[in-house]
PDB file as gemmi writes it, atoms N, CA and C in Angstrom:
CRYST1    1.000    1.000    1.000  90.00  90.00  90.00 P 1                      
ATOM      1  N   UNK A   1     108.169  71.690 102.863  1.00  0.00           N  
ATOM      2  CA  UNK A   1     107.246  72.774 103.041  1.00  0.00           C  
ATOM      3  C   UNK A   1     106.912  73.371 101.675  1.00  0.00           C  
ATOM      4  N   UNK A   2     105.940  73.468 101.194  1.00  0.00           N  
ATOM      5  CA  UNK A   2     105.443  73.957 100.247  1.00  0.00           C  
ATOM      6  C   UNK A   2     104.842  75.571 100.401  1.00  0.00           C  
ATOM      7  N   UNK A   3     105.336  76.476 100.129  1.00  0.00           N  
ATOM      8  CA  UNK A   3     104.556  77.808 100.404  1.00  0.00           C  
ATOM      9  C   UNK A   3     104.180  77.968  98.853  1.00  0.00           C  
ATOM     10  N   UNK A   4     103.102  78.597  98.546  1.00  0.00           N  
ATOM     11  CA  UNK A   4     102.414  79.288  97.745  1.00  0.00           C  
ATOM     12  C   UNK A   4     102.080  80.761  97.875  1.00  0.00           C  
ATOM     13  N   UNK A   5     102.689  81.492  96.684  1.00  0.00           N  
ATOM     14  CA  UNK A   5     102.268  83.200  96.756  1.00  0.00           C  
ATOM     15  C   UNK A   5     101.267  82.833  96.235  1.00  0.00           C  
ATOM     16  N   UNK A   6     100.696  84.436  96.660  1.00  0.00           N  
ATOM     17  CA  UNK A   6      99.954  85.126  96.518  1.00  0.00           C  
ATOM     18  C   UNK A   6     100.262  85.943  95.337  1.00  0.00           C  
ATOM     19  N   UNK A   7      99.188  85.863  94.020  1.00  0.00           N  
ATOM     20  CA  UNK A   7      99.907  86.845  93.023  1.00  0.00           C  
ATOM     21  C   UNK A   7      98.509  87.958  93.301  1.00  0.00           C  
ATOM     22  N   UNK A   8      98.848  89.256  92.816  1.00  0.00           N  
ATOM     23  CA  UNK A   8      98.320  90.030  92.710  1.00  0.00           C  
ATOM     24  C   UNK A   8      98.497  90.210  91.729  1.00  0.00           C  
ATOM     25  N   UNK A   9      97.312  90.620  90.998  1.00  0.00           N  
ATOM     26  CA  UNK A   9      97.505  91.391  89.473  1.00  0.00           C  
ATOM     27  C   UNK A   9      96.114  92.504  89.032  1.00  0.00           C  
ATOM     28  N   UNK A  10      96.651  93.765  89.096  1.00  0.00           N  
ATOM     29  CA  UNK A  10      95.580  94.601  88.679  1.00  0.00           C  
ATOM     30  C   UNK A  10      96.017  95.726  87.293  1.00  0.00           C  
ATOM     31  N   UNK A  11      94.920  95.739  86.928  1.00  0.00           N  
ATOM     32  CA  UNK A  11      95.248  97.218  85.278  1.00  0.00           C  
ATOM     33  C   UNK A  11      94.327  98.377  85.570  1.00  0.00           C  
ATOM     34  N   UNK A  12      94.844  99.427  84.548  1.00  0.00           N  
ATOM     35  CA  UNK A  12      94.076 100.442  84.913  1.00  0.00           C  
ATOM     36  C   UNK A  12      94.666 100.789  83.320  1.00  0.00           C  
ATOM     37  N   UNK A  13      93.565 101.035  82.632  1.00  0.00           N  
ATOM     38  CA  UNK A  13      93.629 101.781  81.744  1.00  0.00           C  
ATOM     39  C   UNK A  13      93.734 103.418  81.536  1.00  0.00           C  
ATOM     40  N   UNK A  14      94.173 104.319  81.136  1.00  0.00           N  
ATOM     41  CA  UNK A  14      94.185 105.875  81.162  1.00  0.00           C  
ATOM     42  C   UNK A  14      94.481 106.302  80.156  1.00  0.00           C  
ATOM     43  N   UNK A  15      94.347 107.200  80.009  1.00  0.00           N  
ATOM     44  CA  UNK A  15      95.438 108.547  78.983  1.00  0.00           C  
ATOM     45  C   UNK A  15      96.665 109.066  79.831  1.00  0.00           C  
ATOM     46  N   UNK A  16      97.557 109.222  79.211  1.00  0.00           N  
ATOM     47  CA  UNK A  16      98.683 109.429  79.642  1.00  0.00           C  
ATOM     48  C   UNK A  16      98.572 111.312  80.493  1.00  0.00           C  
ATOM     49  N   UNK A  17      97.711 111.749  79.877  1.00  0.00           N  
ATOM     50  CA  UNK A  17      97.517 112.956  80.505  1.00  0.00           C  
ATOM     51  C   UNK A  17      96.627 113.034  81.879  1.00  0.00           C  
ATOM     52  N   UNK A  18      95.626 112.178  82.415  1.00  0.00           N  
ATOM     53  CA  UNK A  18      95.187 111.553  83.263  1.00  0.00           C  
ATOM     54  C   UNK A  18      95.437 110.516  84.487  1.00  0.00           C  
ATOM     55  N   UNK A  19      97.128 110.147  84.315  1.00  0.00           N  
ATOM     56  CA  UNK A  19      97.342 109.132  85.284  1.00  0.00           C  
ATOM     57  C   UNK A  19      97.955 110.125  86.104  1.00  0.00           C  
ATOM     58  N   UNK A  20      97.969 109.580  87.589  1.00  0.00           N  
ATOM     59  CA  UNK A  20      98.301 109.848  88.439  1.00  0.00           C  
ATOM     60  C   UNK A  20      99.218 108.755  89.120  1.00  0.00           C  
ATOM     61  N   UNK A  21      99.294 109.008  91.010  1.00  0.00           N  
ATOM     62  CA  UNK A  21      99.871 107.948  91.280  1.00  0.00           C  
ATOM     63  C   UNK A  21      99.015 107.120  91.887  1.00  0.00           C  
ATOM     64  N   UNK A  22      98.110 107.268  92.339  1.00  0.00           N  
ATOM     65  CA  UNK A  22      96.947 106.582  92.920  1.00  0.00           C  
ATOM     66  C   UNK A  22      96.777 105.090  93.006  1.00  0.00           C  
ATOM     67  N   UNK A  23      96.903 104.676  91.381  1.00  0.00           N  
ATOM     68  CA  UNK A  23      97.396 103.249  90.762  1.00  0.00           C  
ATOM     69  C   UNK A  23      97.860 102.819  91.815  1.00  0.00           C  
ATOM     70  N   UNK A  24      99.680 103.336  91.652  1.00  0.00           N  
ATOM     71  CA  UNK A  24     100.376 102.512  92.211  1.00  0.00           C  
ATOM     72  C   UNK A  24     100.815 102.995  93.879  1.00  0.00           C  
ATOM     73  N   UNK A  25     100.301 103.626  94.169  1.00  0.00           N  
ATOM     74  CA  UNK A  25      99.850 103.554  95.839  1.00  0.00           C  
ATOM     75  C   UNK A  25      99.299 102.248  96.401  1.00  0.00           C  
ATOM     76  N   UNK A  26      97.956 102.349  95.691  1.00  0.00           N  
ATOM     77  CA  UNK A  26      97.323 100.907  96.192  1.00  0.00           C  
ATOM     78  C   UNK A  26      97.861  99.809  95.675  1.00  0.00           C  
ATOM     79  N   UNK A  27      98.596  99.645  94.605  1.00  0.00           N  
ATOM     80  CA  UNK A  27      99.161  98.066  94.113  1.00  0.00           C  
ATOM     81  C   UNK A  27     100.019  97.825  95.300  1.00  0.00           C  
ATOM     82  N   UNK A  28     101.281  98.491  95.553  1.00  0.00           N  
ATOM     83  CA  UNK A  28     102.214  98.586  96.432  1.00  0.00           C  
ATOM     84  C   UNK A  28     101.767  98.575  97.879  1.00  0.00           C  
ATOM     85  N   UNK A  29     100.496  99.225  97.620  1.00  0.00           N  
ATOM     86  CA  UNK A  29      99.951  98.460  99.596  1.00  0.00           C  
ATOM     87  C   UNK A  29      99.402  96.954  99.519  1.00  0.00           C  
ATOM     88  N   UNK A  30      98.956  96.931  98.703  1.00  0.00           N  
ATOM     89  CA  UNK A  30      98.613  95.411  98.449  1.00  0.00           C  
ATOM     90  C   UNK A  30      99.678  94.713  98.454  1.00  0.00           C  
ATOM     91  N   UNK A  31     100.640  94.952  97.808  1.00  0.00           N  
ATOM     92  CA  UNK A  31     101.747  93.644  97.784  1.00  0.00           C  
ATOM     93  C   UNK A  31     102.608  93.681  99.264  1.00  0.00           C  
ATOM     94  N   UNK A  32     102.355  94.826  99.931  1.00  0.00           N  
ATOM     95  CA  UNK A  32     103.383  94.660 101.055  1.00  0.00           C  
ATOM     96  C   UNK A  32     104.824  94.582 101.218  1.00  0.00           C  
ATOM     97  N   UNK A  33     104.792  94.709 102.694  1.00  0.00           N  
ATOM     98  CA  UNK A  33     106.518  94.915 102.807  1.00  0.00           C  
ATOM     99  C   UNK A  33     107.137  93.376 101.704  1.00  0.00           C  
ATOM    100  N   UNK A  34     107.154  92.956 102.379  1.00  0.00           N  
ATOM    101  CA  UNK A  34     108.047  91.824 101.667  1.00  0.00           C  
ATOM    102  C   UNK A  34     107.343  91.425  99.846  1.00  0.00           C  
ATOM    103  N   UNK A  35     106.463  91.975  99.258  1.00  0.00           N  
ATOM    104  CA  UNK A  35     106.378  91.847  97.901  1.00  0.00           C  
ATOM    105  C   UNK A  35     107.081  92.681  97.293  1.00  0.00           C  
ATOM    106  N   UNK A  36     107.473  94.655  98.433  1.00  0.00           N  
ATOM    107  CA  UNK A  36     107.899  95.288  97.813  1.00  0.00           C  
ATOM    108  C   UNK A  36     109.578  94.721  97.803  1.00  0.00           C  
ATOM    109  N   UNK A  37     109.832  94.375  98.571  1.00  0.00           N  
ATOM    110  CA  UNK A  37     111.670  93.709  99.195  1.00  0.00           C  
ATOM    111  C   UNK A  37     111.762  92.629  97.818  1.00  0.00           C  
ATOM    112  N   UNK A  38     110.650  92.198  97.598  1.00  0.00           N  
ATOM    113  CA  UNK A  38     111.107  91.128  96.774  1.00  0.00           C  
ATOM    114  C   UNK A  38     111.652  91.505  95.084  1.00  0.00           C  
ATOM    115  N   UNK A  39     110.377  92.214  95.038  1.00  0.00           N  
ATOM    116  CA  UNK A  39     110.220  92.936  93.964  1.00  0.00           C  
ATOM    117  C   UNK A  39     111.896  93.997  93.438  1.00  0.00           C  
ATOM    118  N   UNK A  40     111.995  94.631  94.365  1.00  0.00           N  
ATOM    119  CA  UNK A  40     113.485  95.165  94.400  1.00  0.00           C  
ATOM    120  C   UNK A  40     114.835  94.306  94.239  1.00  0.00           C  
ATOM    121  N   UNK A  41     114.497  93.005  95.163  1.00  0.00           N  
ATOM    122  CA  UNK A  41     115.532  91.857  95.201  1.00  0.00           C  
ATOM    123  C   UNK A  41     115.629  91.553  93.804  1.00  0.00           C  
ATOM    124  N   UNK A  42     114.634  91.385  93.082  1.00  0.00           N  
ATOM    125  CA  UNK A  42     114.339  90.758  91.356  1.00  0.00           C  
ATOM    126  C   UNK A  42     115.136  91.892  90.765  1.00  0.00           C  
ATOM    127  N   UNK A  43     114.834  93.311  90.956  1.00  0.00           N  
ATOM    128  CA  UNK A  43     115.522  94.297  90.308  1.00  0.00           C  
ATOM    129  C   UNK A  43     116.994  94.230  90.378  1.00  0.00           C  
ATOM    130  N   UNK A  44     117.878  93.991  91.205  1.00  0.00           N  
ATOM    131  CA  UNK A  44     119.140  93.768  91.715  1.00  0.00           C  
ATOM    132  C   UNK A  44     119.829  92.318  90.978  1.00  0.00           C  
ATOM    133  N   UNK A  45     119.098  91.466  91.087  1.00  0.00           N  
ATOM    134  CA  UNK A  45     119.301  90.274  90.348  1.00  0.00           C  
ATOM    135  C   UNK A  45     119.351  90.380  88.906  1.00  0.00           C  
ATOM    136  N   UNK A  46     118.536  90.882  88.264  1.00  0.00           N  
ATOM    137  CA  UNK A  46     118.193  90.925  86.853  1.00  0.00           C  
ATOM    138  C   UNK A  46     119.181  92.375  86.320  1.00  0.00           C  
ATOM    139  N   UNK A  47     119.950  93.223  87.175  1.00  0.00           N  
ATOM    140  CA  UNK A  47     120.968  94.057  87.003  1.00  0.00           C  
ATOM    141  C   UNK A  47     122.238  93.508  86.771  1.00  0.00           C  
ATOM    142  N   UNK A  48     122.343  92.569  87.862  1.00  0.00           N  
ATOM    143  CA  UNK A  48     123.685  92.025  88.001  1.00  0.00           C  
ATOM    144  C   UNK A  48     123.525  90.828  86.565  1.00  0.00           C  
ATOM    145  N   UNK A  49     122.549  90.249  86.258  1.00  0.00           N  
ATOM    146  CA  UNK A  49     122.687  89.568  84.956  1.00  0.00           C  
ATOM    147  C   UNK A  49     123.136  90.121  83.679  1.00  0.00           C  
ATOM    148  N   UNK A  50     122.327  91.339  83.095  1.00  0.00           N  
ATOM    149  CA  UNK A  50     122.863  92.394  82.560  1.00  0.00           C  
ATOM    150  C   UNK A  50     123.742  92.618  82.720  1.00  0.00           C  
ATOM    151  N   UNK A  51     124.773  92.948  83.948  1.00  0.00           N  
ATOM    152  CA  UNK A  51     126.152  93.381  83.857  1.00  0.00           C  
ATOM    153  C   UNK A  51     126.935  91.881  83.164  1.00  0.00           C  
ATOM    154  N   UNK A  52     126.460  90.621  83.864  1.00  0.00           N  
ATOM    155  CA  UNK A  52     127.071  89.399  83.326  1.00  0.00           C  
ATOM    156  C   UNK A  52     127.728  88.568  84.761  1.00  0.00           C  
ATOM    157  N   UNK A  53     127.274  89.344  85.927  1.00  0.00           N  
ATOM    158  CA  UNK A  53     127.544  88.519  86.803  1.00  0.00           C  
ATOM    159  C   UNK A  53     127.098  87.282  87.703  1.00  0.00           C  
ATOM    160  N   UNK A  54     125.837  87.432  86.761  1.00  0.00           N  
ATOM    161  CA  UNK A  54     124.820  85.959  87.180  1.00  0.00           C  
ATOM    162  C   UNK A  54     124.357  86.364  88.527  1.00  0.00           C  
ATOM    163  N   UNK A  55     124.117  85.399  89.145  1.00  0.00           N  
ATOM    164  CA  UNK A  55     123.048  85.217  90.624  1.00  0.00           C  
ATOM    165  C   UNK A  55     123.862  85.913  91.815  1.00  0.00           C  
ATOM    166  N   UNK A  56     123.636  86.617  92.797  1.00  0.00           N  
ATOM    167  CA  UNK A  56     124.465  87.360  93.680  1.00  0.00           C  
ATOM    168  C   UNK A  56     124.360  86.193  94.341  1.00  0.00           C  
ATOM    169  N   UNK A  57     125.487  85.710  95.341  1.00  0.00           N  
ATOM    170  CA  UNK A  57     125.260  85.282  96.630  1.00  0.00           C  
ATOM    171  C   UNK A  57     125.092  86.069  97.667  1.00  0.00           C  
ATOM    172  N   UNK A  58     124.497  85.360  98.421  1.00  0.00           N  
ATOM    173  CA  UNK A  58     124.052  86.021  99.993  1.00  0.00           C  
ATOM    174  C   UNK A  58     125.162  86.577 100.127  1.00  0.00           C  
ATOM    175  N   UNK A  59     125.661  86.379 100.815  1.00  0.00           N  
ATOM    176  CA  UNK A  59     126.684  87.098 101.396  1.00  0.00           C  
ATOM    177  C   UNK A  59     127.508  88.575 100.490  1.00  0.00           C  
ATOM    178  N   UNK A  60     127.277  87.940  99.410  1.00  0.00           N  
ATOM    179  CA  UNK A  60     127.894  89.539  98.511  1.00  0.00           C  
ATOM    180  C   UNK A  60     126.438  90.353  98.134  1.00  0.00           C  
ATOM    181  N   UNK A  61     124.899  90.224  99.060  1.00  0.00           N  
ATOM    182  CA  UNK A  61     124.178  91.069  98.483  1.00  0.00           C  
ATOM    183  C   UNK A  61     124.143  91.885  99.735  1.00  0.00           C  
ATOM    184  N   UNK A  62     124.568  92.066 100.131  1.00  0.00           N  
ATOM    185  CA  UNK A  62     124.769  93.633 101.668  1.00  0.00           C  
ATOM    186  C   UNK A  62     125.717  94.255 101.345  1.00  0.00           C  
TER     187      UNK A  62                                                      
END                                                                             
């Protein structure tokens, strides 16, 4: 089975005194539940590397 994502990619240029959250309201509805799950999953992974514990297994990520 071959699945293919879907990438999303959008910019928004501003002044830092001008941004809001607006941006990332709509990025985050766009990517959806499971882009946001994933997206977090990457965060958790790339923590535990930093600490030095490499790849979580399933079972030790709950």
């Amino acid at each position: 089975m071959n699945e293919t994502k879907q990438v999303i990619r959008m910019a928004r240029l501003v002044k830092a005194s001008e941004q809001d959250r607006s941006f990332d309201l709509v990025f985050w509805k766009k990517v959806g539940a499971e882009g946001r799950f994933e997206a977090a999953w990457q965060m958790v992974s790339e923590v535990q590397a930093i600490k030095g514990k490499g790849h979580m297994e399933e079972e030790n990520a709950l």
